[in-house]
Structures are given as C-alpha cells and as structure tokens.
C-alpha positions in Angstrom: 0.0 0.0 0.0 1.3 3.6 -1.2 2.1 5.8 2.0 0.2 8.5 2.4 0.9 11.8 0.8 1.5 14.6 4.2 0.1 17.8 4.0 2.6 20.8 3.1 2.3 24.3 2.6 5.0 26.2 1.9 3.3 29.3 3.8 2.8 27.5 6.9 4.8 26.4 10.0 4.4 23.0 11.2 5.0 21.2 14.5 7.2 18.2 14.0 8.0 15.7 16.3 10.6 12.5 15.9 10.5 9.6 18.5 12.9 7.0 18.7 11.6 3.2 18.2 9.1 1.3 21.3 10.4 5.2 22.8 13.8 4.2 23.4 16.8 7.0 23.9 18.2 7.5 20.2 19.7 10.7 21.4 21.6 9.1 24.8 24.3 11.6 25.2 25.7 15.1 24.3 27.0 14.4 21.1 24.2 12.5 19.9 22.3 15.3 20.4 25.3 17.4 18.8 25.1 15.0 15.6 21.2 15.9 15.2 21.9 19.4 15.0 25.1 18.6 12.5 22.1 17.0 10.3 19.8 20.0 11.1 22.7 22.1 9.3 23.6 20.0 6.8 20.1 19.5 5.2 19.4 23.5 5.7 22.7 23.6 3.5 20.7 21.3 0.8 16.9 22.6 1.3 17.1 26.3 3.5 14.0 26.3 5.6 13.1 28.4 9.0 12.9 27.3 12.9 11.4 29.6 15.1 11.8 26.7 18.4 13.6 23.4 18.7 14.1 20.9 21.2 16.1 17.6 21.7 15.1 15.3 24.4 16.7 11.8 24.8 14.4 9.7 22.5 12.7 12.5 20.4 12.9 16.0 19.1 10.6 18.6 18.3 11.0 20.9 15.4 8.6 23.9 14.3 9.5 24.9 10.9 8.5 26.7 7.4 9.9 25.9 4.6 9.4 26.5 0.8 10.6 22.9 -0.1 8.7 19.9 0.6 8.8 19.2 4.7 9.4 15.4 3.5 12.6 16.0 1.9 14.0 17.6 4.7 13.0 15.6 7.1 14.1 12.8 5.3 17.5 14.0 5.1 17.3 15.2 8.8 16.8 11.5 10.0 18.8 9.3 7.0 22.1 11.8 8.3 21.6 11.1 11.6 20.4 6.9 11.5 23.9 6.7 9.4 26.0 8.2 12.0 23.7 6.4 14.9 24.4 2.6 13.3 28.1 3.7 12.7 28.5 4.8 16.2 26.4 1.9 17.9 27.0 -0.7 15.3 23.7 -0.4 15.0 20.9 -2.6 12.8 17.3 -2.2 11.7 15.4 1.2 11.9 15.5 3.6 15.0 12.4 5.7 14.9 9.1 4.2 16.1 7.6 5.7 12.3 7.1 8.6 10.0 7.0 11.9 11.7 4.6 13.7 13.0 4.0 17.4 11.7 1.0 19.4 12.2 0.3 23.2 11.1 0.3 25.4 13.4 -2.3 27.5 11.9 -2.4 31.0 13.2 0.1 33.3 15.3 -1.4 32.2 18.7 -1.2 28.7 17.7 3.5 29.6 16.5 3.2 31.2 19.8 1.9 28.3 22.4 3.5 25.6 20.3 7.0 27.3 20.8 6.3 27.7 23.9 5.2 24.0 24.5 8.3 23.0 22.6 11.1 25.4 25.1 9.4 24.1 28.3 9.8 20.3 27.0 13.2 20.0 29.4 11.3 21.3 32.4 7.9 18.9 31.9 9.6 15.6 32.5 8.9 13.0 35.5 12.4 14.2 36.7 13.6 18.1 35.3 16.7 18.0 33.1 17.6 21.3 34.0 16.2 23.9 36.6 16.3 26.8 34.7 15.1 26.4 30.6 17.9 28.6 29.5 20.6 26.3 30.9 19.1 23.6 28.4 21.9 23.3 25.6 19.7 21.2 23.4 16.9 23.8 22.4 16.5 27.0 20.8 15.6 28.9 24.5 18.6 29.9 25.2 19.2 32.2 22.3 16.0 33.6 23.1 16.9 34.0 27.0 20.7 35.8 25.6 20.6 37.8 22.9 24.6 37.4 22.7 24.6 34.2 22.0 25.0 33.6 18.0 22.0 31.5 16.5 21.9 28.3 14.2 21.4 29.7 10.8 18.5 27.7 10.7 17.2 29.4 13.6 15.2 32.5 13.2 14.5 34.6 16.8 12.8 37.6 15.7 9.0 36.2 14.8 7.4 34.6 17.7 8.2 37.6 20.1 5.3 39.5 17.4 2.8 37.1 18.4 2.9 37.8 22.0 -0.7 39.0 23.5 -1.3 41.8 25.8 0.0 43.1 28.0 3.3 41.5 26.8 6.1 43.9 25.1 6.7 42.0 21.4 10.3 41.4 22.7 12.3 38.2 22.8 12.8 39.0 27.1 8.7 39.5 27.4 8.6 35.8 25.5 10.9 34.4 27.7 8.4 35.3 30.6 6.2 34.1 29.1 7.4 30.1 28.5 8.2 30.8 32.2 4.6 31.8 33.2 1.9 29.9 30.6 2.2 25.6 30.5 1.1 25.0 27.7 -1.8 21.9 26.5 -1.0 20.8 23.2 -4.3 19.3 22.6 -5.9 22.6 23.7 -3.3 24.9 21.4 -4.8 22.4 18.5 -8.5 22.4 19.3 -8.3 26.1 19.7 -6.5 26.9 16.1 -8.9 28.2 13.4 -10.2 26.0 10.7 -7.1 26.3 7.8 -7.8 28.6 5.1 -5.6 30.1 2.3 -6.2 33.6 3.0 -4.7 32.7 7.2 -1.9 31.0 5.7 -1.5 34.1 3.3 -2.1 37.2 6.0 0.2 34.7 8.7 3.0 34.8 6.0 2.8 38.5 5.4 3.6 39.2 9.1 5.7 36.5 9.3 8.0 38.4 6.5 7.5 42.0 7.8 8.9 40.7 10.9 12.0 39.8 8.7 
C-alpha cells in the first residue's frame, strides 16, 4: 500500500515531532544530540527552511518549521544523516524511529506562539527536570531567546514569535521568555483552539511573518 501523501504548505509552519523506536533514547548523550543538530545544518545547506523553536530530548525532538521545499525531503535527510551516523557509532541494525514523523500546522500566530512555547518548556515537563532553569538547556532553541549574545543556528530565526505575544506583553524576545516561564502550555488545547485552515490565514500569517523579517 502507497504511503500517504502529508500535508505541506509552503506558507505554513508546522510542529514536528521525531520519537525514537518502542520510545527508546536515540539521542543518549551530548554528542548524539550534537550530531542531530550537525544534520539540522547540513540538510538546511541542501533545502534552506526556517525554525522559530527546537528541542532535543533523549528519545525525540521537536521541530517547528517553514519551509518552501517539501517538509518530507528535509525531514528525510534530517533523520537518514543522523540513523547513518547512529548505526556507525552503535554498530547499530534495523530502523531507529518508532515511524514517520509527526508534523501538524500550526495555523495562526497564537497557535507559532503556544507551540514554541510548548516546545522550550519540554526539558522542564519531565517526570524528573533535566535542567532547573530552561535557558541552561543546551539542546533547544531557549537559550538564544533568553541571551541575545549568543550567536543562532542559521536555521534558527529569533525575531518572529516575540510578534505574536498577546497583551500586555512587550513584542520582545525578554517579554517571551516570561512568558514560556509563566503559561504551561496543552498541546491538545493549542490544536482544538487553532482556526479551521484557510488560504487567506496562511496568506495574511505569512505576510507578518515576512514583515517581521
């Protein structure tokens, strides 16, 4: 049976989340994690796309992305780069992700906004906290929203999210910090609450998404 053909727009960004096979740890130690970013840069340097969060936990990662090439292809070079170096490194043999990813839009600014946020507070929502402060994570995109010093991914875009913060937040990338601090967020509720996609939302979300450019 054909696969399924997943929904892409090029306008959009989209929630994607990779889980290691039966949930086991495919990302065990630092430089496991360090390899996934290596494939996050080398298929941007093959298929250029846009993160506003990341985060890599030890048996799945969560990425929320636009891009203007199909999300398949880069996902599939994402996780063939990084299942090569796994089997090499573990002598490893047979797949290592439970299936396909997972990618949903995240259709409206409120909806970038909470999913971001759901994303950057992933360390700190575990049965036992990796870190006690978010920023101290090194495997997500919070810190270079917590320091604005600190010199991004190129893949990594900090200057869009911030837009979408509600009253009586400043649009700055401190106020959003306060806010993954303050709001835990319900996936299932961010999705039941996103309006019903249209062209003309993906259309006026992309405009402020590129006047915030």
């Amino acid at each position: 049976m054909a696969r399924r053909t997943r929904y892409w727009n090029p306008y959009g960004y989209f929630h994607v989340t990779m889980r290691g096979n039966n949930r086991q740890a495919i990302f065990q130690t630092d430089e496991d994690k360090w390899n996934l970013m290596r494939a996050f840069e080398y298929a941007y340097d093959k298929y250029s796309y846009n993160v506003v969060a990341y985060c890599i936990m030890s048996n799945h990662y969560h990425l929320l992305i636009q891009s203007e090439v199909e999300l398949s292809k880069i996902m599939a070079c994402i996780n063939r780069r990084y299942s090569d170096y796994y089997a090499k490194r573990y002598d490893h043999v047979g797949r290592i992700y439970e299936k396909r990813y997972f990618s949903k839009l995240a259709n409206g600014p409120r909806a970038i906004l909470d999913i971001s946020s759901y994303i950057h507070r992933n360390p700190i929502e575990t049965t036992v906290q990796k870190v006690n402060s978010l920023e101290d994570y090194p495997h997500s995109s919070f810190s270079y929203y917590a320091d604005a010093k600190k010199e991004p991914p190129r893949f990594l875009h900090t200057d869009l999210v911030r837009t979408f913060l509600p009253k009586p937040f400043d649009t700055t990338n401190k106020a959003y910090y306060l806010y993954c601090l303050a709001y835990k967020q319900d996936l299932e509720t961010v999705y039941e609450k996103m309006p019903v996609e249209n062209v003309s939302v993906l259309f006026s979300m992309f405009d402020v998404i590129n006047s915030a450019e």
